[in-house]
Phi, psi and omega in degrees: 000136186266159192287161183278141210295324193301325177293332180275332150335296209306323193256308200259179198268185196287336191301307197299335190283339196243029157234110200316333210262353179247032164235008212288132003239064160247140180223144177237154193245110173284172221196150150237168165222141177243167169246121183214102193309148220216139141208113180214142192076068159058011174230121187303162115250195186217108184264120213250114169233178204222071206267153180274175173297353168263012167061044166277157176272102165261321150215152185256150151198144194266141191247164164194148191310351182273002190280340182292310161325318212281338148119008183259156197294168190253117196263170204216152186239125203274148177275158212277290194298328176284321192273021180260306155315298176322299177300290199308314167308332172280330178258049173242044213311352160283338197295353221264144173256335193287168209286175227284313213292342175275328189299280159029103155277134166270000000 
């Protein structure tokens, strides 16, 4: 069964973790994120992007303090450049992490 991106994490450096042929078929992206505080009709937010290294916007999502407390995922709306990532991984049938029996081709 191939590891999980997190078991490959532990041993090797970021050059190795960001060179796809030795994660395959986990792939990792160097990434920035920005935060850019927003306020408007008196309620700040923060709109939190996810940029590739040429600062295209791969996903977004505008925050605001009632969304931080409650302990629930945040939703974040995907972008031209992630779901373009996103697809090349689904028509990828190596890709599968789930038990073997979820896996099972048919």
């Amino acid at each position: 069964m191939t590891k999980t991106f997190d078991q490959l994490r532990l041993t090797p450096s970021e050059d190795e973790l960001v060179n796809h042929e030795l994660t395959f078929p986990s792939q990792a992206y160097r990434s920035y994120f920005v935060l850019e505080p927003i306020t408007h009709q008196g309620i700040t937010r923060v709109s939190v992007t996810a940029r590739d290294e040429n600062m295209n916007v791969l996903w977004g999502s505008m925050v605001c303090e009632g969304n931080l407390p409650s302990g629930e995922a945040t939703p974040v709306a995907l972008y031209s450049a992630m779901r373009t990532l996103i697809r090349k991984h689904l028509q990828e049938p190596e890709s599968c992490h789930e038990t073997p029996l979820l896996c099972a081709a048919f």
